[in-house]
PyMOL Python script that loads the backbone (N, CA, C, O; Angstrom):
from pymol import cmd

cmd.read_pdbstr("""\
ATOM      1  N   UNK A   1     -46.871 -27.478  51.879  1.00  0.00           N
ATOM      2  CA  UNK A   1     -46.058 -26.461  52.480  1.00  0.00           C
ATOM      3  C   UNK A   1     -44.893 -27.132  53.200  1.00  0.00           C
ATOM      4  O   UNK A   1     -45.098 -28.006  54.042  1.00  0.00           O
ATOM      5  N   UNK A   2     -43.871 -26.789  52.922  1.00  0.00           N
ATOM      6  CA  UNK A   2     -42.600 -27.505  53.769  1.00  0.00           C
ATOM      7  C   UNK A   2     -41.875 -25.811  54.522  1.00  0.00           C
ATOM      8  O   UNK A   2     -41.617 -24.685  54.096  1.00  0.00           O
ATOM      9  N   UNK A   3     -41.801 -26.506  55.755  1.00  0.00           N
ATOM     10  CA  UNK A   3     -41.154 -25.532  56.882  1.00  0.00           C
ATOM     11  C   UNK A   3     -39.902 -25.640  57.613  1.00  0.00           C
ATOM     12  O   UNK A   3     -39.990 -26.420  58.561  1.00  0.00           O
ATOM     13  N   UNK A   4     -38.694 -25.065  57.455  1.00  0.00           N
ATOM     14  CA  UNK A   4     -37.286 -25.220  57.789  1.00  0.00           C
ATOM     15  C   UNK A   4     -36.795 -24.369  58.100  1.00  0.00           C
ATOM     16  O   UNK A   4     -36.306 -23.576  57.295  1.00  0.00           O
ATOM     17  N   UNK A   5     -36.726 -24.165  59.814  1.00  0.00           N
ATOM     18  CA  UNK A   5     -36.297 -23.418  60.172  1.00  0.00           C
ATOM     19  C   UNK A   5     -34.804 -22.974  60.557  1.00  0.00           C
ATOM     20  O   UNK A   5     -34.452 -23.870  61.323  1.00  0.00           O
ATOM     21  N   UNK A   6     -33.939 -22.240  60.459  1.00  0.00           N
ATOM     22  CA  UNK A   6     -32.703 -21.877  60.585  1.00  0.00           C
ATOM     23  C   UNK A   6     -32.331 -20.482  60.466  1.00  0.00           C
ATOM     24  O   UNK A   6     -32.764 -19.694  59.625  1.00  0.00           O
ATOM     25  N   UNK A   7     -31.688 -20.301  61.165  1.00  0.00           N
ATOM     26  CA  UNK A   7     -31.481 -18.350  61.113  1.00  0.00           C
ATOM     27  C   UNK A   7     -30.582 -18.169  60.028  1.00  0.00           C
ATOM     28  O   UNK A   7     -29.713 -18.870  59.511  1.00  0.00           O
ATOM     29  N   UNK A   8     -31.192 -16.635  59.760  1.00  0.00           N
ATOM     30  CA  UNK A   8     -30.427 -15.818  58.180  1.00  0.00           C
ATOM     31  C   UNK A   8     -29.299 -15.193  58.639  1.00  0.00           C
ATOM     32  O   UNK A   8     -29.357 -14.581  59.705  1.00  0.00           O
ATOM     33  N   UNK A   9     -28.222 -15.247  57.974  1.00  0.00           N
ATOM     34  CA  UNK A   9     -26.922 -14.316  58.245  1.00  0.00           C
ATOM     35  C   UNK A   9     -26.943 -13.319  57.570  1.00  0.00           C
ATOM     36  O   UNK A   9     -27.962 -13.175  56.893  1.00  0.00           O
ATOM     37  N   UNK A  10     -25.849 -12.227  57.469  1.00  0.00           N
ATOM     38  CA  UNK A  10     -25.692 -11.251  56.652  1.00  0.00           C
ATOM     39  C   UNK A  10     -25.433 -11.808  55.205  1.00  0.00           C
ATOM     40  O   UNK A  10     -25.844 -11.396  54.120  1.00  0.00           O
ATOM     41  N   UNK A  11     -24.708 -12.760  55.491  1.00  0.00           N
ATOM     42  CA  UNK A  11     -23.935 -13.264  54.145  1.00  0.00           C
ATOM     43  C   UNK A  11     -24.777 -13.983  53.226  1.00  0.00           C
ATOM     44  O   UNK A  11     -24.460 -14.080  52.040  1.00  0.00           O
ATOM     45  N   UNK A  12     -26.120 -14.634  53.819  1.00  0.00           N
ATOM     46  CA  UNK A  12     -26.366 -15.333  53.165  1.00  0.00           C
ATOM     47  C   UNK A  12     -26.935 -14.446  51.441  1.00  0.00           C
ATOM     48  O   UNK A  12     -26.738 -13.275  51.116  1.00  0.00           O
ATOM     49  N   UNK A  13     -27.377 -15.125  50.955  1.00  0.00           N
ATOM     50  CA  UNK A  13     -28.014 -13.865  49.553  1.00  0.00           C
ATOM     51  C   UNK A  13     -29.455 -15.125  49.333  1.00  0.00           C
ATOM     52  O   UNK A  13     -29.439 -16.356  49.303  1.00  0.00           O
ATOM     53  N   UNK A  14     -30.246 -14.423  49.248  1.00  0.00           N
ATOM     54  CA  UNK A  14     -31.809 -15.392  48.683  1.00  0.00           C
ATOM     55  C   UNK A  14     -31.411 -15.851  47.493  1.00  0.00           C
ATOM     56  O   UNK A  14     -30.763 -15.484  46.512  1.00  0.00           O
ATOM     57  N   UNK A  15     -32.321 -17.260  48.108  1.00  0.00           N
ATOM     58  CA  UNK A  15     -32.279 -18.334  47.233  1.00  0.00           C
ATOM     59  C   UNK A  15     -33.099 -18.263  45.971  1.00  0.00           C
ATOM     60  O   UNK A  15     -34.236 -17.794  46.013  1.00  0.00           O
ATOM     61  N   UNK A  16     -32.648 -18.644  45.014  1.00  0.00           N
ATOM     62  CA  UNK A  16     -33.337 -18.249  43.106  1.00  0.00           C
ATOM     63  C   UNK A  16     -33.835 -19.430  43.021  1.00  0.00           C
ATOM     64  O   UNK A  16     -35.047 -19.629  43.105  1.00  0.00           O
ATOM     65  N   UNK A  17     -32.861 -20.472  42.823  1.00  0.00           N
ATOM     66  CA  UNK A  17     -33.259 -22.178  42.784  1.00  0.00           C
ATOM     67  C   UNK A  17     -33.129 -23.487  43.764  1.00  0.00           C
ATOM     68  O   UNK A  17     -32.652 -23.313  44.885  1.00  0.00           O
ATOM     69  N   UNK A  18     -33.440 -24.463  43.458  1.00  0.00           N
ATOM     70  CA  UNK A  18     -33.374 -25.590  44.171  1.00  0.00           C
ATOM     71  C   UNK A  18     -32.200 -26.208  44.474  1.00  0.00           C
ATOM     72  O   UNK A  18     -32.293 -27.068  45.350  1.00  0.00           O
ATOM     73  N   UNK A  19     -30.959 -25.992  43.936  1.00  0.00           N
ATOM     74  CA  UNK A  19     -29.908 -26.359  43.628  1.00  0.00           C
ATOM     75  C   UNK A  19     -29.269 -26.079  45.333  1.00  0.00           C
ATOM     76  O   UNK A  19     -28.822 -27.000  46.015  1.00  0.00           O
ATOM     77  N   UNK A  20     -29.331 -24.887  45.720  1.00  0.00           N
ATOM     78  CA  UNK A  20     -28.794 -24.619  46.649  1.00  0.00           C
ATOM     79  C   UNK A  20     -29.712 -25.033  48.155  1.00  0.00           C
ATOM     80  O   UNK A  20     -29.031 -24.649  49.105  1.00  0.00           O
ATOM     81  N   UNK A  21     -30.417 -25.385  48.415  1.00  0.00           N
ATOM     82  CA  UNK A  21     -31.853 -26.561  49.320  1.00  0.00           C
ATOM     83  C   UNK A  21     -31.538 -27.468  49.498  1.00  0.00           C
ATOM     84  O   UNK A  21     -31.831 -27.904  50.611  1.00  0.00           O
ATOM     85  N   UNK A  22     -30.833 -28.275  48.674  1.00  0.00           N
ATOM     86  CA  UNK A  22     -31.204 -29.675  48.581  1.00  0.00           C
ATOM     87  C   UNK A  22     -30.673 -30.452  49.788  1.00  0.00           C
ATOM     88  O   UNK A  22     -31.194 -31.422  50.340  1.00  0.00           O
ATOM     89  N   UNK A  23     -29.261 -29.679  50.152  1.00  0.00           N
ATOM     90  CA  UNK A  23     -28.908 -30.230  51.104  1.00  0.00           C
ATOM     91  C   UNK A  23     -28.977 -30.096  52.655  1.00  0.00           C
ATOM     92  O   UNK A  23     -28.160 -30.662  53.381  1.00  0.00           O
ATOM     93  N   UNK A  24     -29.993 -29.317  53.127  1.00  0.00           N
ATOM     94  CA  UNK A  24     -30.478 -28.377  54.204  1.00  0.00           C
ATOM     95  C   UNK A  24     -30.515 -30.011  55.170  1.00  0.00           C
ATOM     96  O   UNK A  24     -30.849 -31.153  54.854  1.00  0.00           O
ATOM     97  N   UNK A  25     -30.050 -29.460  56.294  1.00  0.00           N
ATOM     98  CA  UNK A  25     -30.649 -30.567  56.972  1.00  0.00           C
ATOM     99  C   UNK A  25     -31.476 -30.344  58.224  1.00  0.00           C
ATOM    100  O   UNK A  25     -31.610 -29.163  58.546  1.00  0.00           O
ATOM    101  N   UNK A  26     -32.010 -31.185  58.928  1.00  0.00           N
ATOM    102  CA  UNK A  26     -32.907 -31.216  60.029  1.00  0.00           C
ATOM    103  C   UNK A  26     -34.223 -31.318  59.864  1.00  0.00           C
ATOM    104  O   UNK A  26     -34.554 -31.916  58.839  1.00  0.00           O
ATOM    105  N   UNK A  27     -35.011 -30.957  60.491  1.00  0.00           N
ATOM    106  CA  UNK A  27     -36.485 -31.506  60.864  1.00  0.00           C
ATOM    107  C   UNK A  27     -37.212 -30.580  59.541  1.00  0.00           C
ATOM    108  O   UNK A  27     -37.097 -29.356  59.470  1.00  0.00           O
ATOM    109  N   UNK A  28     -37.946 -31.389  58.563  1.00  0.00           N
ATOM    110  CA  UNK A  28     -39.178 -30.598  57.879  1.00  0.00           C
ATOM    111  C   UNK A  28     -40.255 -31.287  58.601  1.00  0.00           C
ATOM    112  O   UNK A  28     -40.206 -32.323  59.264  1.00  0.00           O
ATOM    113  N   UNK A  29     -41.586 -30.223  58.247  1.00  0.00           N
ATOM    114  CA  UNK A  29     -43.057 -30.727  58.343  1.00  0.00           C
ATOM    115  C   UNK A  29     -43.565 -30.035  57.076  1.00  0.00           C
ATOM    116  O   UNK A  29     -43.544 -28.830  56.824  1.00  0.00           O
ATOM    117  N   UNK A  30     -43.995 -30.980  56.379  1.00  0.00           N
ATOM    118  CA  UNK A  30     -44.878 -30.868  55.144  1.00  0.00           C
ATOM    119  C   UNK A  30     -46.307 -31.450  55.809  1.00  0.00           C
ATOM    120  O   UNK A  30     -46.597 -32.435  56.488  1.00  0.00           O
ATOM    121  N   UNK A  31     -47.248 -29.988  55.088  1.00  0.00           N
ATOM    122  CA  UNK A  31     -48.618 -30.304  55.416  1.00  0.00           C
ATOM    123  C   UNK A  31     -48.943 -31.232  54.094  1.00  0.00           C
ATOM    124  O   UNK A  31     -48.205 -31.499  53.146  1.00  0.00           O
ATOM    125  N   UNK A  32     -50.346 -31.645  54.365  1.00  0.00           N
ATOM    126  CA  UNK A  32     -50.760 -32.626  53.052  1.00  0.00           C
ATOM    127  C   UNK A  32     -52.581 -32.176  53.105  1.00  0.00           C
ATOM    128  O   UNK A  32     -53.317 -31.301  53.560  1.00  0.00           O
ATOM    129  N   UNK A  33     -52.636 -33.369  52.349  1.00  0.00           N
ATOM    130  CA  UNK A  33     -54.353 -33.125  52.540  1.00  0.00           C
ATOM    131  C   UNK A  33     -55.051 -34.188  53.609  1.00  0.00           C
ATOM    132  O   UNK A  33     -55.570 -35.164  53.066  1.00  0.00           O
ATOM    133  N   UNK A  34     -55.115 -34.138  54.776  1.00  0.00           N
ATOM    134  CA  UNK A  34     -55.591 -34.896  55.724  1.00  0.00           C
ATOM    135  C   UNK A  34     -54.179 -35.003  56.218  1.00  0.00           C
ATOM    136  O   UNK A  34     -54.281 -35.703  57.226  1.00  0.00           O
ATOM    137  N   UNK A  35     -52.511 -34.588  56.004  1.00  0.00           N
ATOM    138  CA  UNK A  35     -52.164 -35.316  57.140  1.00  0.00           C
ATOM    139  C   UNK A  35     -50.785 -34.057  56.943  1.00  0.00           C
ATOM    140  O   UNK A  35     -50.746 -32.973  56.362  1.00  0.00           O
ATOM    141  N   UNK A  36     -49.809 -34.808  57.705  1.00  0.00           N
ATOM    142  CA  UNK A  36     -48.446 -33.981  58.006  1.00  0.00           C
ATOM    143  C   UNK A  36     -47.763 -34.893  57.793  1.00  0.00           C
ATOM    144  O   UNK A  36     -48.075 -36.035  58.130  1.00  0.00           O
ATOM    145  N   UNK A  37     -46.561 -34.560  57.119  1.00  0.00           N
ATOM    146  CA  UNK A  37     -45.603 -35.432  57.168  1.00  0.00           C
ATOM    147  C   UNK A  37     -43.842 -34.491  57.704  1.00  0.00           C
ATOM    148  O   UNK A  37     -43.319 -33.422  57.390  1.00  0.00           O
ATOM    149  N   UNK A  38     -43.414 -35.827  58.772  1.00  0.00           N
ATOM    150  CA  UNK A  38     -42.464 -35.357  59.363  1.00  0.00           C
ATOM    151  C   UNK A  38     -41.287 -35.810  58.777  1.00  0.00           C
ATOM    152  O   UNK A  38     -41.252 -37.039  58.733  1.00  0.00           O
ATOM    153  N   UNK A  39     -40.225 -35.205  58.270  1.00  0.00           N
ATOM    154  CA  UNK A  39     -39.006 -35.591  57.876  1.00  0.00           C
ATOM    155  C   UNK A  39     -37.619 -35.541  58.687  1.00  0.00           C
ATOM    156  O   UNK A  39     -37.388 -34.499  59.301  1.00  0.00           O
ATOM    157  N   UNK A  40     -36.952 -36.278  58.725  1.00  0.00           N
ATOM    158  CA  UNK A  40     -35.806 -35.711  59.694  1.00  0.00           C
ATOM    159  C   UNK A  40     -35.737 -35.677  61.018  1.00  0.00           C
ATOM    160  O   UNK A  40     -35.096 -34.806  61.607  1.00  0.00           O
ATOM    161  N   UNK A  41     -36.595 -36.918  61.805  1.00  0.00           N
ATOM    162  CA  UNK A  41     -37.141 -36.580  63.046  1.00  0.00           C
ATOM    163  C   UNK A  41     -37.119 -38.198  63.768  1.00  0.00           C
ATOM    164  O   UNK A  41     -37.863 -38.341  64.738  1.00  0.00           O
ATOM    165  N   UNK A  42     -36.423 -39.213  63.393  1.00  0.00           N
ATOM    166  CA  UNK A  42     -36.503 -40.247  63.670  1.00  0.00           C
ATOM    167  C   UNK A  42     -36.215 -40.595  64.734  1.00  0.00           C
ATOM    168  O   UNK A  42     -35.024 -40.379  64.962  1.00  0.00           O
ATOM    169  N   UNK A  43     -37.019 -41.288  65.957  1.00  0.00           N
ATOM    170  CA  UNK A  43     -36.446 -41.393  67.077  1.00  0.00           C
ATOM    171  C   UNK A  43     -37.458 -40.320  67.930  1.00  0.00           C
ATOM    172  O   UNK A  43     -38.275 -40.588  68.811  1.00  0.00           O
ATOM    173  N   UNK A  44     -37.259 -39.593  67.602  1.00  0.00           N
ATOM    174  CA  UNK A  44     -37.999 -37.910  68.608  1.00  0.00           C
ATOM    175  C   UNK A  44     -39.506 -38.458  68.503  1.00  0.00           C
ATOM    176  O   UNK A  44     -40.112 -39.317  67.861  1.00  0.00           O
ATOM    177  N   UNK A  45     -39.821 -37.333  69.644  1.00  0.00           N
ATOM    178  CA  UNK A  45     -41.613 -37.753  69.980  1.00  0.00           C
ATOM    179  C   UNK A  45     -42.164 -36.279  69.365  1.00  0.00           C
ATOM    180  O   UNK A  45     -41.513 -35.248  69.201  1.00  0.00           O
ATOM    181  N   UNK A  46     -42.913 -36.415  69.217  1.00  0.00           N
ATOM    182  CA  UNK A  46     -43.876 -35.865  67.999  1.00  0.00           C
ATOM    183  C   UNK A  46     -45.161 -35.069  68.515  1.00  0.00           C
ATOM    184  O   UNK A  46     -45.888 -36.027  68.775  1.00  0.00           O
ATOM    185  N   UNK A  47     -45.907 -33.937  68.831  1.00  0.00           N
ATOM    186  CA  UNK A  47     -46.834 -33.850  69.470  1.00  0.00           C
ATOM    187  C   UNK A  47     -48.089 -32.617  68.682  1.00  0.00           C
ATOM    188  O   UNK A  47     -47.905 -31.418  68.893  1.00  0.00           O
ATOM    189  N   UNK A  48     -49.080 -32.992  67.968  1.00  0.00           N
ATOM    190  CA  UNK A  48     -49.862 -32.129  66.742  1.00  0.00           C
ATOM    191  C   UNK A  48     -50.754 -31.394  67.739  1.00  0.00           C
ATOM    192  O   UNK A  48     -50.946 -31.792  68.888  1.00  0.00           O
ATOM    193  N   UNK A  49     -51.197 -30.474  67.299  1.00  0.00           N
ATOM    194  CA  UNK A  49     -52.089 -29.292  68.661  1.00  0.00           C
ATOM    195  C   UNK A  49     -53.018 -28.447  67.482  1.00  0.00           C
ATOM    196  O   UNK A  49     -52.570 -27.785  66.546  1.00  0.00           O
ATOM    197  N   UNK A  50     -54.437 -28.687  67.831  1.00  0.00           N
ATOM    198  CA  UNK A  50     -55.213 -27.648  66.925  1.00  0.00           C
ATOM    199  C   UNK A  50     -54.900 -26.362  66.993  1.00  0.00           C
ATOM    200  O   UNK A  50     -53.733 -26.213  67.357  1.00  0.00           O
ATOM    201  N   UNK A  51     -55.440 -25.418  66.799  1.00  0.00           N
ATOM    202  CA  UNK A  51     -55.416 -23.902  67.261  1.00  0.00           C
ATOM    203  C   UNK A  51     -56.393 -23.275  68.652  1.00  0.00           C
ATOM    204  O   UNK A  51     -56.588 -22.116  69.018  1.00  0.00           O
ATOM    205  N   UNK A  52     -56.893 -24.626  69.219  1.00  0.00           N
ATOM    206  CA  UNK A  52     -57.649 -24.909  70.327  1.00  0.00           C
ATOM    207  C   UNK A  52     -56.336 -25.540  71.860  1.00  0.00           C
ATOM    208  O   UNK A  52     -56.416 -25.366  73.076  1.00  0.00           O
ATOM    209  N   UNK A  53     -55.712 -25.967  71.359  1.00  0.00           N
ATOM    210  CA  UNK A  53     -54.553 -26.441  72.073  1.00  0.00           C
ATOM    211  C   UNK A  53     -54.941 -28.143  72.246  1.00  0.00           C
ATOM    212  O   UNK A  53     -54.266 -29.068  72.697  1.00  0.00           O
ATOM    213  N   UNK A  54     -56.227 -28.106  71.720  1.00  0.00           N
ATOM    214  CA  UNK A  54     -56.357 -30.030  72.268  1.00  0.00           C
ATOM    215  C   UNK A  54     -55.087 -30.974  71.251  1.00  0.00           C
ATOM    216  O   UNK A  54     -54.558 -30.677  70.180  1.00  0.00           O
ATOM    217  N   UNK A  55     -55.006 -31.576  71.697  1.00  0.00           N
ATOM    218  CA  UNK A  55     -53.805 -33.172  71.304  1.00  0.00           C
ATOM    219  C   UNK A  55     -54.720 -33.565  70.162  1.00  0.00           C
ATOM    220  O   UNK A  55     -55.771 -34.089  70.531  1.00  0.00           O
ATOM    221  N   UNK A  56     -54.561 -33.437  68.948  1.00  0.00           N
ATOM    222  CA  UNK A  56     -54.468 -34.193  67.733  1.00  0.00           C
ATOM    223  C   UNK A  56     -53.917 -35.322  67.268  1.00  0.00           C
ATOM    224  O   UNK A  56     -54.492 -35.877  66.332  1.00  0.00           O
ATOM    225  N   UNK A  57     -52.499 -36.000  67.898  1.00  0.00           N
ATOM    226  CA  UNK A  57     -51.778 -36.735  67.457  1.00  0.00           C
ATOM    227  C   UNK A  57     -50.804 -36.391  68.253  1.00  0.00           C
ATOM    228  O   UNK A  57     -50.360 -35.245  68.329  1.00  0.00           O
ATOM    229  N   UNK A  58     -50.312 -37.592  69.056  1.00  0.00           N
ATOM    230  CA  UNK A  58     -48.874 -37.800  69.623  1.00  0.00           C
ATOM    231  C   UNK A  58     -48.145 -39.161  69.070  1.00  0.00           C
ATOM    232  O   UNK A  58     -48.624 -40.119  68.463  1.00  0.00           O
ATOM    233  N   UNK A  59     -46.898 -38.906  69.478  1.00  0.00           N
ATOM    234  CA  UNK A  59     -46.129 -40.197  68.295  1.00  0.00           C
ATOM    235  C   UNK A  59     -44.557 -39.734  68.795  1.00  0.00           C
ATOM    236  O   UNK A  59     -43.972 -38.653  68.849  1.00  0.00           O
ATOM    237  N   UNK A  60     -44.174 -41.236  69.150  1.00  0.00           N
ATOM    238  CA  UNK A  60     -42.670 -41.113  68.991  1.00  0.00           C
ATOM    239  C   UNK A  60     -42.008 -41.803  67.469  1.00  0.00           C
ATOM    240  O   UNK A  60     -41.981 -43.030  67.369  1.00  0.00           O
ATOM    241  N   UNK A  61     -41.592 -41.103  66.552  1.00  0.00           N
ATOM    242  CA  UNK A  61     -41.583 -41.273  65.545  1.00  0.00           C
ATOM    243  C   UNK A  61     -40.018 -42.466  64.768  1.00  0.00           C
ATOM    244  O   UNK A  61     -38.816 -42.207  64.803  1.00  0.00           O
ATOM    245  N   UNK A  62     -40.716 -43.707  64.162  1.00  0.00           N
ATOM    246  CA  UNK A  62     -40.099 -44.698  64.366  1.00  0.00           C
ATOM    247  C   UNK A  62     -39.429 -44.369  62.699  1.00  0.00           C
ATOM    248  O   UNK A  62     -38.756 -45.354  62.395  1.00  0.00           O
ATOM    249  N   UNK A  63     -39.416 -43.753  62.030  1.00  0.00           N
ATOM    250  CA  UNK A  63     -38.429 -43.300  60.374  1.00  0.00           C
ATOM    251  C   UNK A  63     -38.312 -42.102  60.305  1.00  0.00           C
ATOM    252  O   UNK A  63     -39.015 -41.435  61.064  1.00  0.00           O
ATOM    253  N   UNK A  64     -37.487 -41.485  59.477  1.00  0.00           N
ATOM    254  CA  UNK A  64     -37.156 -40.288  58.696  1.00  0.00           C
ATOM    255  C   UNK A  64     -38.211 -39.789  57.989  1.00  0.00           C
ATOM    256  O   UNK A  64     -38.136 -38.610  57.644  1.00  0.00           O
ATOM    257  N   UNK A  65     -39.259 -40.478  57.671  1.00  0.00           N
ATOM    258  CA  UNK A  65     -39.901 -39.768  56.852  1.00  0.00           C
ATOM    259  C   UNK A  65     -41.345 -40.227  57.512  1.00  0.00           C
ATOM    260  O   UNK A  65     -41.273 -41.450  57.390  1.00  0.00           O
ATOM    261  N   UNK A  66     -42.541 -39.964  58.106  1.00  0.00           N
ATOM    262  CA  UNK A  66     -42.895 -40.164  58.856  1.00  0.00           C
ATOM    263  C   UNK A  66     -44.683 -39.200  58.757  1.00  0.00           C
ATOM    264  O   UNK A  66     -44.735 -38.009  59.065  1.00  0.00           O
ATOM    265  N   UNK A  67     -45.935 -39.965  58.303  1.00  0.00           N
ATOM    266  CA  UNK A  67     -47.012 -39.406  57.796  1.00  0.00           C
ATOM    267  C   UNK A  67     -48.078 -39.506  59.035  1.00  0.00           C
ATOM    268  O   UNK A  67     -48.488 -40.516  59.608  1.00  0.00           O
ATOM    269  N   UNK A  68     -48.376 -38.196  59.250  1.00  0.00           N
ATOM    270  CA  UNK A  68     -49.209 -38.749  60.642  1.00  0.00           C
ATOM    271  C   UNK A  68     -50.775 -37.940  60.122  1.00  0.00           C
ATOM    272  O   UNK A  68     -50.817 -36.816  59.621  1.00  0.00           O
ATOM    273  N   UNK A  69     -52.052 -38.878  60.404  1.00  0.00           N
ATOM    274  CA  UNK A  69     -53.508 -38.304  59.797  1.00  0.00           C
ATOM    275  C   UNK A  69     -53.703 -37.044  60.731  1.00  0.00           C
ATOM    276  O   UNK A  69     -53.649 -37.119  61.959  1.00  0.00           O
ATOM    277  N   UNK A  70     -53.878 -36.161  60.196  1.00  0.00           N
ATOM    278  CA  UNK A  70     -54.930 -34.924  61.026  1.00  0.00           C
ATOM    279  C   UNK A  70     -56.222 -34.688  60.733  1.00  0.00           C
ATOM    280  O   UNK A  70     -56.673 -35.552  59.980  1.00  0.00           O
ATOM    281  N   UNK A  71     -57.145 -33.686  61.095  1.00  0.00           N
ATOM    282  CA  UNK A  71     -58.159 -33.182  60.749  1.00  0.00           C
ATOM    283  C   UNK A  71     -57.536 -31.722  60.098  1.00  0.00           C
ATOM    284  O   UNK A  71     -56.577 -31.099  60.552  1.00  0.00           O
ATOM    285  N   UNK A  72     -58.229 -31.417  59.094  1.00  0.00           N
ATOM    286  CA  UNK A  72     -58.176 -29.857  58.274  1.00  0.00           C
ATOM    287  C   UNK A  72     -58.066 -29.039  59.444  1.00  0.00           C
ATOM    288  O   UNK A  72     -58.513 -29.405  60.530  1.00  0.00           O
ATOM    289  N   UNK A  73     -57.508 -27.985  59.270  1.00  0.00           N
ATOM    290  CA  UNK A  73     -57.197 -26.681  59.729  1.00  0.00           C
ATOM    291  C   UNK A  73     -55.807 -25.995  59.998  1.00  0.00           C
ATOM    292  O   UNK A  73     -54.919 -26.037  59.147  1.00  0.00           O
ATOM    293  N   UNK A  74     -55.640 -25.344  61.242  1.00  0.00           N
ATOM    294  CA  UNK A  74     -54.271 -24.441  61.181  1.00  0.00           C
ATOM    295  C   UNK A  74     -53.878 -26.062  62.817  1.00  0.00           C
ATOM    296  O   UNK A  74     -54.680 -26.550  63.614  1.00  0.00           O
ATOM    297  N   UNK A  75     -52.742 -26.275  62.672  1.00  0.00           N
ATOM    298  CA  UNK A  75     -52.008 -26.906  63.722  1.00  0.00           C
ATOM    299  C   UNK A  75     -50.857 -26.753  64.170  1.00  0.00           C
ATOM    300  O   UNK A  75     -50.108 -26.226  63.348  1.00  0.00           O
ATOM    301  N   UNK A  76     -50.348 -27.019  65.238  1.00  0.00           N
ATOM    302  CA  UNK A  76     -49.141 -26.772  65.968  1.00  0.00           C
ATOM    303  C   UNK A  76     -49.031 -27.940  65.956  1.00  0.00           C
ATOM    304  O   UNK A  76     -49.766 -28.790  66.458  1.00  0.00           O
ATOM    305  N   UNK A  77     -46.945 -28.183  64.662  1.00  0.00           N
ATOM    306  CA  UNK A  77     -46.505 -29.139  65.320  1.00  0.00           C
ATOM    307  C   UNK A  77     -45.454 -28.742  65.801  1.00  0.00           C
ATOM    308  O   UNK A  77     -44.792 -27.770  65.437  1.00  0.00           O
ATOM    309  N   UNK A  78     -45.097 -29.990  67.243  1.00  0.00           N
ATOM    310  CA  UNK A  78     -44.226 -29.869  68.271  1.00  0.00           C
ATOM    311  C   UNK A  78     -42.900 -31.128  67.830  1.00  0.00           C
ATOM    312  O   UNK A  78     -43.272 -32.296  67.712  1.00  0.00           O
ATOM    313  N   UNK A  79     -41.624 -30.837  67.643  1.00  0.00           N
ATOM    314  CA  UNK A  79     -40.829 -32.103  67.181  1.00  0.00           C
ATOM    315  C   UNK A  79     -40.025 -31.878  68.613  1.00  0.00           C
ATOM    316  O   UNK A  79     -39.735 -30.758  69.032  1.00  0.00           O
ATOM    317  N   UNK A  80     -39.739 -33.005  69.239  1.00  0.00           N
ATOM    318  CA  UNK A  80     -38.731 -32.951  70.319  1.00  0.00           C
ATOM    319  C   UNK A  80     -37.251 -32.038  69.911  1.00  0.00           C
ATOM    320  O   UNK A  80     -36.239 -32.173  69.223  1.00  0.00           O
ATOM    321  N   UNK A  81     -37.661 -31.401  70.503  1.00  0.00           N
ATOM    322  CA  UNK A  81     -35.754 -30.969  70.908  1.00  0.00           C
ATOM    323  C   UNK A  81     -35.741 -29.493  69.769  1.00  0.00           C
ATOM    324  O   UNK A  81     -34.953 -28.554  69.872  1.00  0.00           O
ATOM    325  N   UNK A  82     -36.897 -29.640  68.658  1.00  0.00           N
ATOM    326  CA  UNK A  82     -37.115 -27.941  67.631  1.00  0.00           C
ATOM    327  C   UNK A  82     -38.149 -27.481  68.037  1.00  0.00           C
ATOM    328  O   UNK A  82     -39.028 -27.866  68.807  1.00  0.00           O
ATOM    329  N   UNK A  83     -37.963 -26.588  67.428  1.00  0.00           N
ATOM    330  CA  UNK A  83     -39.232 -25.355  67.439  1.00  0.00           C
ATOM    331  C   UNK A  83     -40.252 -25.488  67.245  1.00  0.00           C
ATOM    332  O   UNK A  83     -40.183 -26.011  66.132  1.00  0.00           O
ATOM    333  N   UNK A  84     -41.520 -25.408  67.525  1.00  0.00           N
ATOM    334  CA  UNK A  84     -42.599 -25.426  67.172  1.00  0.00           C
ATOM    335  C   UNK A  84     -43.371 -24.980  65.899  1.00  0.00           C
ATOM    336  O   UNK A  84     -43.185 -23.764  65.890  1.00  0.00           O
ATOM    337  N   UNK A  85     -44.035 -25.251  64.961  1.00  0.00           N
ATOM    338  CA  UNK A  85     -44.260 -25.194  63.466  1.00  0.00           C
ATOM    339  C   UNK A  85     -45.665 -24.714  63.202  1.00  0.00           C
ATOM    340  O   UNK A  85     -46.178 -24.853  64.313  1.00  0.00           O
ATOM    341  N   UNK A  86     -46.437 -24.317  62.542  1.00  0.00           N
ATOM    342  CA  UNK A  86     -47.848 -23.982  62.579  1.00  0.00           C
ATOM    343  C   UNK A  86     -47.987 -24.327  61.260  1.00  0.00           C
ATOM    344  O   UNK A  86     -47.180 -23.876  60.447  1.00  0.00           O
ATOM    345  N   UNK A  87     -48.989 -25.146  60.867  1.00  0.00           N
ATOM    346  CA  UNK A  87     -48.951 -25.547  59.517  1.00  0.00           C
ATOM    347  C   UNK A  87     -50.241 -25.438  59.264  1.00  0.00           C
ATOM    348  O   UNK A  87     -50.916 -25.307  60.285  1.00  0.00           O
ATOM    349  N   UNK A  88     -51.175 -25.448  57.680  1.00  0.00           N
ATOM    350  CA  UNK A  88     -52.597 -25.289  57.543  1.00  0.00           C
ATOM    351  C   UNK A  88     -52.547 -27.078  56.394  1.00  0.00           C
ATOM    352  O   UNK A  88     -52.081 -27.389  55.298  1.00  0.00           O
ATOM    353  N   UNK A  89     -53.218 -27.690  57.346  1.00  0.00           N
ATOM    354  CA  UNK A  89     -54.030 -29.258  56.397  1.00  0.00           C
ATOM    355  C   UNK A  89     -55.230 -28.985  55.799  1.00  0.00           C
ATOM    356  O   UNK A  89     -56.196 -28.452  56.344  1.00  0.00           O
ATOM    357  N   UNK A  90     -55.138 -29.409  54.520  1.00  0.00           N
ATOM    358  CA  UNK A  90     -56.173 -29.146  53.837  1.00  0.00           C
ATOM    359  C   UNK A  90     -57.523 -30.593  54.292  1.00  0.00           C
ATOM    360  O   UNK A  90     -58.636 -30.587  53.765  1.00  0.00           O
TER     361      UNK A  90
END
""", "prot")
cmd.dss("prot")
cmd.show_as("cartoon", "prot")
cmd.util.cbc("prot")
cmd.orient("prot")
């Protein structure tokens, strides 16, 4: 699952293909199977939260592309300075 958040305009029209994505920029979180991976976030601190609120994983994140282990379920990730993300690890 990859998550990118940015607000919709009037103008915009939904997207058909990939063509028009490619160049999106800022923070993704792709879930995986055991882990998350952070894109776009280099430098920023990093903070994973079950659906319990306990700390899963904290990390100030040292690349662009950036794989951190979880345990399965629904999680809150936190990227410095964006929005908060809810993702499901298989």
């Amino acid at each position: 699952m990859v998550f990118n958040a940015y607000s919709k305009t009037e103008d915009d029209d939904m997207v058909t293909s990939n063509d028009n994505i490619n160049n999106v920029e800022g923070v993704s979180v792709v879930a995986g199977n055991g882990t998350v991976t952070v894109q776009g976030a280099a430098g920023k601190s990093v903070v994973i939260t079950n659906i319990l609120g306990k700390v899963v994983a904290e990390t100030v994140l040292t690349s662009d592309n950036a794989t951190i282990a979880v345990p399965a379920g629904i999680v809150a990730v936190a990227v410095d300075g964006e929005e908060a993300v809810k993702v499901v690890v298989k």
